[in-house]
PAKEKOL-554648 format. One record per residue: x, y, z of N, C-alpha, C in turn; residue in three letters. Coordinates in steps of 0.02 Angstrom, whole numbers, padded with zeros to 5 digits, always signed. Atoms other than C-alpha are relative to their C-alpha. Layout:
residues N
XYZXYZXYZAla/...
//
This chain:
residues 240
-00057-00009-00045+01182+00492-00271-00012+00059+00046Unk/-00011-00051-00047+01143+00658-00205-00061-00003+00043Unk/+00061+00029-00037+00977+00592-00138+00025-00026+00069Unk/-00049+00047-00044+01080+00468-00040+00034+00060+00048Unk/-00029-00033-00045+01195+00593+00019-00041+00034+00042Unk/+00045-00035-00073+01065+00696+00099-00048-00016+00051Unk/+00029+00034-00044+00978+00565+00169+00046-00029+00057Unk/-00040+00023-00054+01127+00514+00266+00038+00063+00044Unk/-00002-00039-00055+01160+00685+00333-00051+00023+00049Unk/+00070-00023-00036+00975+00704+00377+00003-00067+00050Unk/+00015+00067-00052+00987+00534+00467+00045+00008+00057Unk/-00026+00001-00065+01104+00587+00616-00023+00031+00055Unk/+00036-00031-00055+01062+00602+00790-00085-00016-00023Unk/+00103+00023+00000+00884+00506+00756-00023-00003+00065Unk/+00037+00025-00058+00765+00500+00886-00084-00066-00003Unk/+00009+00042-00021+00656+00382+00954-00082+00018-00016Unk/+00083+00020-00007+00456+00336+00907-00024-00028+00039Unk/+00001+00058-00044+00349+00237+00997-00044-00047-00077Unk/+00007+00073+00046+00308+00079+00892-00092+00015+00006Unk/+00082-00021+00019+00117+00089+00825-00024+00010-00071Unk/+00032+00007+00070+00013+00101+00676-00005+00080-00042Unk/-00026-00062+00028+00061+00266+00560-00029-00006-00073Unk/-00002-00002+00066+00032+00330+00385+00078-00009-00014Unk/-00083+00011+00027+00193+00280+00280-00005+00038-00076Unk/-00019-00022+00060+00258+00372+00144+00088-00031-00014Unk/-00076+00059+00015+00383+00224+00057+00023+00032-00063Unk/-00020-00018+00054+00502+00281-00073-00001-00044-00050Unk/+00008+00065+00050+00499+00158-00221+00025-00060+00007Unk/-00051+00051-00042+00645+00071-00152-00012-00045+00038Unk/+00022+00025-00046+00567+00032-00023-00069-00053-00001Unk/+00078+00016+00027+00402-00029-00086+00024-00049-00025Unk/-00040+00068+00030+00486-00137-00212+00026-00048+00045Unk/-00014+00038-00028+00545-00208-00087-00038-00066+00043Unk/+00053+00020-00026+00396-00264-00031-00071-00032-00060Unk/+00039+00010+00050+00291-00258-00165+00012-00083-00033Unk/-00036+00065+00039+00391-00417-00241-00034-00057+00036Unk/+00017+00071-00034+00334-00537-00089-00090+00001-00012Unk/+00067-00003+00032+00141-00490-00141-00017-00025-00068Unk/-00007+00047+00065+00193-00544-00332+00016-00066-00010Unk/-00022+00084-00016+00287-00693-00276-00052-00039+00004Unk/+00058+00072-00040+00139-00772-00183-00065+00016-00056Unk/+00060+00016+00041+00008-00759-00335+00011-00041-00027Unk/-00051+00054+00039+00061-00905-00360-00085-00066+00008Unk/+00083+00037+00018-00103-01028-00425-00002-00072+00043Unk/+00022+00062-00022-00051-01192-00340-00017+00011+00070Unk/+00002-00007-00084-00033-01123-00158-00067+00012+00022Unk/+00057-00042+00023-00203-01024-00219-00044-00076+00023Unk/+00067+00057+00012-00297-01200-00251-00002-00046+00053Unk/+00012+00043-00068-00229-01294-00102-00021+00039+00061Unk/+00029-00031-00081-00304-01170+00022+00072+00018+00030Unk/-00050-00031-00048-00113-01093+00084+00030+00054-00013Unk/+00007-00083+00031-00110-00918+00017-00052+00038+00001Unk/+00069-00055-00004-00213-00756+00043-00023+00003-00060Unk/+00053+00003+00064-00276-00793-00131-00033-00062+00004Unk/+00037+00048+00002-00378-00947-00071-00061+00012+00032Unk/+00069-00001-00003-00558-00943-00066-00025-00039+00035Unk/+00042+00006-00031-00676-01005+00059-00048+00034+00040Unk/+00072-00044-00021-00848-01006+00110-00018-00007+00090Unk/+00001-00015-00069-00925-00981+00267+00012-00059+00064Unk/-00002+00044-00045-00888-01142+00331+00082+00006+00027Unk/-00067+00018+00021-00701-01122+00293+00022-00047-00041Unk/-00009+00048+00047-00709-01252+00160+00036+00029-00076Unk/-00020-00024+00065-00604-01217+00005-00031+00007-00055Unk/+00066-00003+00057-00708-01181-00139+00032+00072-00071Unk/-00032-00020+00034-00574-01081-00246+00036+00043+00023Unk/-00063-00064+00001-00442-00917-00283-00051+00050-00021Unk/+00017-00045-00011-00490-00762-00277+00014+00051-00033Unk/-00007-00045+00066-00455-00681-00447-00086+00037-00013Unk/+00054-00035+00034-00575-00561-00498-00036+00013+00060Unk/+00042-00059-00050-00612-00489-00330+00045+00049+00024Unk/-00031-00047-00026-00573-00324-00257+00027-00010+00058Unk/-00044+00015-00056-00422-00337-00141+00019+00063+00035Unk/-00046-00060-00019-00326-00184-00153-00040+00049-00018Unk/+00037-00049-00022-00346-00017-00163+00018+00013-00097Unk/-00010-00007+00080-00403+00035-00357+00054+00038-00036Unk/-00072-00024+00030-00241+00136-00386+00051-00045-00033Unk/-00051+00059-00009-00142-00015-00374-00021-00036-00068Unk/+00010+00034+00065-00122-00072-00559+00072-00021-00028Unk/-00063+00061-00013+00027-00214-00583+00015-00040-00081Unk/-00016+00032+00067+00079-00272-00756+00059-00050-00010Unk/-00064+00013+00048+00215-00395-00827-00004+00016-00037Unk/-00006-00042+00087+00294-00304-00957+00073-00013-00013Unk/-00070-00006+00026+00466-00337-01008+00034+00047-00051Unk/-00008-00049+00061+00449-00220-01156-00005+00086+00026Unk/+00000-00052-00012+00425-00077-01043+00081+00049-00004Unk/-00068-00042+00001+00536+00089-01086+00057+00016+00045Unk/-00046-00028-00063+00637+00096-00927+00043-00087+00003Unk/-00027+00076-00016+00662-00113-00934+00031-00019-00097Unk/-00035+00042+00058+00681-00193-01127+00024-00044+00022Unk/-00017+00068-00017+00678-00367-01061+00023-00036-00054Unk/+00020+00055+00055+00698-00519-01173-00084-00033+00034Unk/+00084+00039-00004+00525-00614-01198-00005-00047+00035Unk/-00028+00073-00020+00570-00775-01123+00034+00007+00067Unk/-00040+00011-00046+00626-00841-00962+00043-00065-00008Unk/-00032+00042+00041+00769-00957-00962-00018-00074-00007Unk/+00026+00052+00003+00652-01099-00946-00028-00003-00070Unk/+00023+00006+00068+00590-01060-01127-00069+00004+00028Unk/+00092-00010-00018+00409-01014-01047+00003+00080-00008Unk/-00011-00064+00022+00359-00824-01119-00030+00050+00053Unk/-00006-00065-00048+00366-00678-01013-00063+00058-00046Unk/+00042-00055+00047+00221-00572-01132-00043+00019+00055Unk/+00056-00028-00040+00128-00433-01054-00061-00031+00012Unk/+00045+00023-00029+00007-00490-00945-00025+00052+00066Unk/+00011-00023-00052-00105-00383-00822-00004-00065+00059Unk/+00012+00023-00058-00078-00429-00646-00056+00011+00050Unk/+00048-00009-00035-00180-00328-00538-00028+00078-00038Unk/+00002-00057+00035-00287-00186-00621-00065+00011+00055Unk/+00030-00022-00057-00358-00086-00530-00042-00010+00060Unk/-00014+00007-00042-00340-00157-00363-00053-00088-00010Unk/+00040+00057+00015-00409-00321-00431+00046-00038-00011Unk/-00044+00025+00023-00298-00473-00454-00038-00039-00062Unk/+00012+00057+00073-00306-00557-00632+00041-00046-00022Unk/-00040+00051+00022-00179-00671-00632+00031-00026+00030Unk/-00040+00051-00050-00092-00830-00542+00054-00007-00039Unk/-00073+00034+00025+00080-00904-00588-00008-00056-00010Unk/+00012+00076-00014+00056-01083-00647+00058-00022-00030Unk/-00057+00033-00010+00213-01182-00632-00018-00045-00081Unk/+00025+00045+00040+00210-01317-00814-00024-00057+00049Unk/+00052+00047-00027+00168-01457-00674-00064+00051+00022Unk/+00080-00034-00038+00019-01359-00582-00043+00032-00086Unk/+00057-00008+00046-00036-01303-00758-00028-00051-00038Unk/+00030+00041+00016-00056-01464-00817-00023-00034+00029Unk/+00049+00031-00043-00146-01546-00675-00043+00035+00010Unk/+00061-00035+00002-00257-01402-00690-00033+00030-00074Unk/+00025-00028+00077-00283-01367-00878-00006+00057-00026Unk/-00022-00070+00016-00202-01226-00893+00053+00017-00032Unk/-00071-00003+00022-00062-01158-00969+00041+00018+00034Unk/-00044-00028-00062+00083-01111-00877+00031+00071-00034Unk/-00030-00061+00009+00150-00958-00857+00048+00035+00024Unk/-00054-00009-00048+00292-00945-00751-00015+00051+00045Unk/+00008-00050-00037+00328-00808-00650-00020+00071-00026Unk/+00036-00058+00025+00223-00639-00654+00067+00058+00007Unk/-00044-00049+00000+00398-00542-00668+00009-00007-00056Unk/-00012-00052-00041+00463-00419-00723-00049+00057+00043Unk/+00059-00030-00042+00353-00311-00599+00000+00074-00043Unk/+00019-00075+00014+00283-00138-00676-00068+00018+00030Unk/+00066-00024-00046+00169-00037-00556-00019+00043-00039Unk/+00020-00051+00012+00094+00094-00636-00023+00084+00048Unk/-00033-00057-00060+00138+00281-00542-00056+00058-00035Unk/+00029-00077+00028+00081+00467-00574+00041+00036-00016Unk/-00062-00048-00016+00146+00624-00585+00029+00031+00043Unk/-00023-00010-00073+00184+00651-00410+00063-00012+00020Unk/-00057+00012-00032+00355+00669-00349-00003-00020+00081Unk/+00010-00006-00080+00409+00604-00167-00033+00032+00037Unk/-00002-00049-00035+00412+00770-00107-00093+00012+00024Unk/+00035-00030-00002+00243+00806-00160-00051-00062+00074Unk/+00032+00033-00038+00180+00657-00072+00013+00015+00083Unk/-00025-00025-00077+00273+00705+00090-00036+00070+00022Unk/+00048-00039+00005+00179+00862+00056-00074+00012+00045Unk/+00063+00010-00011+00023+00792+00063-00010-00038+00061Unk/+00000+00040-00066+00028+00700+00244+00023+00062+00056Unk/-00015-00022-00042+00023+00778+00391+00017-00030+00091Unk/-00034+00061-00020+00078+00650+00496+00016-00064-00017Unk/-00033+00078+00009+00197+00487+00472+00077+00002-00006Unk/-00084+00003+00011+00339+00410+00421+00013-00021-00070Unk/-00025+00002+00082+00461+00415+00272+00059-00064+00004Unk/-00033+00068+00013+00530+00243+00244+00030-00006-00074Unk/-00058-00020+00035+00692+00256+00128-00003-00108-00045Unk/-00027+00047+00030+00734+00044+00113-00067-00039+00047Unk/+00031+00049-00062+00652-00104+00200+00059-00054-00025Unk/-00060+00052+00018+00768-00261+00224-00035-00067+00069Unk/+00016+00035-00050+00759-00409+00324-00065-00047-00009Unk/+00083+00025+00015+00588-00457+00260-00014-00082-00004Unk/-00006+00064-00014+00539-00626+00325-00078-00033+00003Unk/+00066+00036+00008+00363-00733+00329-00013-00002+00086Unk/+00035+00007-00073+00274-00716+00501-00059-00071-00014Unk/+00031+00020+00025+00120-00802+00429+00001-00011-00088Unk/-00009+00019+00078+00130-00878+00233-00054+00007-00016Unk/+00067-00002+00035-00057-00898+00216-00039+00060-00003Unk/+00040-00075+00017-00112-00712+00259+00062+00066-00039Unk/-00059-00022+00027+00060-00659+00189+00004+00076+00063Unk/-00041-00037-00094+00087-00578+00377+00087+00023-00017Unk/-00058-00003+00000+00264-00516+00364+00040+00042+00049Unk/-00023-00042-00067+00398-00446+00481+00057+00037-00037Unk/-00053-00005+00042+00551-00339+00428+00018+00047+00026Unk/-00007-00020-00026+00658-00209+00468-00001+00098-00048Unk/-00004-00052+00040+00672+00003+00412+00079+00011+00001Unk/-00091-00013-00011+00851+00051+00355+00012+00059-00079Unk/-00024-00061+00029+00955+00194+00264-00049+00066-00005Unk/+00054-00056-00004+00844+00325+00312-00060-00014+00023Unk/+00076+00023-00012+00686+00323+00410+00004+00061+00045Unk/-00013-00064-00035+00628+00502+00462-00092+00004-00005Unk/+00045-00024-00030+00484+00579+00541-00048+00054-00039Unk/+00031-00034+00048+00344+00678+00439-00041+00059+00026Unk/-00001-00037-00036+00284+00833+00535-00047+00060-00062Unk/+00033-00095+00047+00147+00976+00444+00020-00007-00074Unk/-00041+00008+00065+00210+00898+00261+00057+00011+00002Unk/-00080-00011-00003+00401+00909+00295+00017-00061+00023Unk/-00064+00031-00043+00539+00813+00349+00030+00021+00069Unk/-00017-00042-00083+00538+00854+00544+00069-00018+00014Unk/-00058+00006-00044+00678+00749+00610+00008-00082-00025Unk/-00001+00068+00023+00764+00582+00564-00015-00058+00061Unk/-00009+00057-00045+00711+00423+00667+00036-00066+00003Unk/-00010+00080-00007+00770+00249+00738-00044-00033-00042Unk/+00008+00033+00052+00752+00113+00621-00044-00044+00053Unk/+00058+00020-00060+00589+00031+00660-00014-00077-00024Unk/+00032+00050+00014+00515-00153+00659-00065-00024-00043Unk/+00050+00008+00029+00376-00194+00563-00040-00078+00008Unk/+00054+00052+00021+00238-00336+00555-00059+00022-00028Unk/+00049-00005+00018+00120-00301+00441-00016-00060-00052Unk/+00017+00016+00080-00002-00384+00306+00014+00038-00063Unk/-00024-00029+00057+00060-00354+00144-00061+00012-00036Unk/+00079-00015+00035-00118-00377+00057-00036+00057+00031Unk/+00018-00044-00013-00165-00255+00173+00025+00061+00001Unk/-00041-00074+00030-00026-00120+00135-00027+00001-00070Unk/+00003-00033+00075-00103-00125-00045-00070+00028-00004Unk/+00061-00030-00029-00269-00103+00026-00019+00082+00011Unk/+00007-00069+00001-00223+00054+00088+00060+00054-00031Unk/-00011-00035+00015-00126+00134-00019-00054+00049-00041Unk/+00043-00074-00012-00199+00314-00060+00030+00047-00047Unk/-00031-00036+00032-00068+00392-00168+00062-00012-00039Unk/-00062+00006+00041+00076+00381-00308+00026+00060-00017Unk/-00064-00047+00016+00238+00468-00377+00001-00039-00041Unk/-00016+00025+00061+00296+00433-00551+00055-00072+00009Unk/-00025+00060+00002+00378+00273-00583+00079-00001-00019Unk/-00098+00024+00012+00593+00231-00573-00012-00069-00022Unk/-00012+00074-00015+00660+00069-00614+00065-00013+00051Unk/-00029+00044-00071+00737-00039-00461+00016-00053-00028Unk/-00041+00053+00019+00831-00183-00526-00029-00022-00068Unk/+00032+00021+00054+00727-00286-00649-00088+00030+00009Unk/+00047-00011-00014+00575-00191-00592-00027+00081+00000Unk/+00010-00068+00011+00478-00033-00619-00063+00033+00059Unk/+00048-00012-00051+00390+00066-00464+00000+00063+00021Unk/+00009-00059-00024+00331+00201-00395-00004+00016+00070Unk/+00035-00013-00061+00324+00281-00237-00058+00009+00024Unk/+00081-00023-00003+00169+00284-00137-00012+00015+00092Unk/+00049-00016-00086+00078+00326+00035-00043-00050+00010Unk/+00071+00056-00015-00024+00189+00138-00038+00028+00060Unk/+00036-00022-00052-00141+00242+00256+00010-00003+00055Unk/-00023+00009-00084-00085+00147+00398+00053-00071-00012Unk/-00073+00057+00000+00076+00031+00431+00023-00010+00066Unk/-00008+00026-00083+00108-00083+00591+00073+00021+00001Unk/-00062+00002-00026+00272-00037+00664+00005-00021+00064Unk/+00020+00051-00058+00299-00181+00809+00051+00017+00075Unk/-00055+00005-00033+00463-00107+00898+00045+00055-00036Unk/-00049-00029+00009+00625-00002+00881+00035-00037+00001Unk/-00068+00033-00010+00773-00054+00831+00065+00030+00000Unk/-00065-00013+00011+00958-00019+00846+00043-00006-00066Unk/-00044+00021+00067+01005-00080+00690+00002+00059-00042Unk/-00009-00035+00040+01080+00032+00553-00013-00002-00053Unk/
//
C-alpha cells in the first residue's frame, strides 16, 4: 500500500519520452504480467503444427520439430510449476483431475517443457499435462531499488495492461504501461513519465533479461522483478 501511494504521488505532472528501444526495469507486477503470455504459448500442439515460436525448422522452412532443449533465453531465467511452493500451497490437481506436480519449465534459459492437452497427448504418445501453471520464476536477493540502482539509463515499468497478440507465431505482442511509469536517470528515479506503447517480442524480453530481485507472489503466481536490456516502446499514450 505505501508503495502504491508513493508511486501515485511520484506519477504527477509526467513528461513526455520519445518512443524507442530502452533498458526496462519491470517490477514483478509487471512482468507477471507478461511473463504468463510466454507460459501460455508452450503449448506442444501449436509447437508441432509449425504456429508458435517453439516450432522448429530447417533451412528450408520445413517443419522438422519444437524446440525444447535449446537455448532461448537468457540463463537467469529459471521457470518452475510448483504448487507446493511457500508463498503459493496449491492443491495438486487441476479441476480437470490432470496433476499439477512440479515440473521444470525453463531452467536456465532453456525450455523443458510443452503443455499437452489429453487429446494432443494422445495423438502424440504422450502424456498430458495440462497447463504449466502455477508460474514460479526463480529471483535473487536484489530488491527493486537495487536494480534501479544498477542502470543508468531507462525505464521503470510499475503494471502492463492491455496486452494483445500482434503476431501469435513469434509471440510479437503489443500493450500498454500503466500505474506508474517513470524515468531512470544516474540509478534514481528522475521524473515520472507518459504511459507508453509497447510492441515487443516476448521470447525476446527473456532473452535479455540481465538481472533479478527476490521473488513476491502475484495472484496464483510467484515472480520476481527484473531488468531487460532493451524493450520496444512504439508510441505515447494518454491513457492512465
Amino acid at each position: 500500500t505505501e508503495q502504491l501511494i508513493e508511486r501515485a504521488m511520484l506519477s504527477l505532472h509526467p513528461r513526455e519520452v520519445s518512443p524507442g528501444t530502452y533498458p526496462v526495469v519491470f517490477d514483478g507486477a509487471a512482468f507477471a504480467d507478461l511473463l504468463s503470455w510466454v507460459i501460455g504459448n508452450l503449448e506442444a500442439r501449436a509447437a508441432d503444427e509449425g504456429r508458435s515460436f517453439m516450432s522448429r525448422t530447417d533451412e528450408a522452412g520445413k517443419l522438422v520439430g519444437n524446440r525444447l532443449g535449446e537455448p532461448m533465453f537468457s540463463p537467469i531465467v529459471q521457470v518452475q510449476r510448483d504448487p507446493a511452493h511457500p508463498l503459493l500451497q496449491l492443491g495438486t490437481f487441476f479441476s480437470d483431475g490432470l496433476s499439477n506436480r512440479y515440473t521444470e519449465v525453463i531452467k536456465d534459459g532453456v525450455p523443458q517443457a510443452l503443455a499437452y492437452s489429453r487429446y494432443w497427448a494422445a495423438q502424440q504418445g504422450k502424456q498430458p499435462t495440462g497447463s504449466l501453471t502455477p508460474i514460479v520464476m526463480s529471483g535473487s536477493h536484489q530488491s527493486l531499488a537495487d536494480l534501479i540502482a544498477q542502470t543508468e539509463r531507462g525505464i521503470l515499468v510499475s503494471r502492463a495492461w492491455y496486452v494483445r497478440y500482434v503476431n501469435p507465431k513469434t509471440l510479437l505482442v503489443t500493450g500498454m504501461t500503466r500505474d506508474g511509469t517513470f524515468w531512470i536517470e544516474n540509478g534514481q528515479i528522475a521524473y515520472p513519465i507518459k504511459n507508453l506503447r509497447f510492441n515487443q517480442s516476448l521470447p525476446e524480453m527473456l532473452r535479455d533479461v540481465d538481472a533479478l530481485t527476490a521473488v513476491q507472489r502475484y495472484g496464483s503466481s510467484v515472480i520476481p522483478g527484473v531488468r531487460v536490456r532493451a524493450f520496444n516502446f512504439s508510441s505515447v499514450t494518454d491513457s492512465v
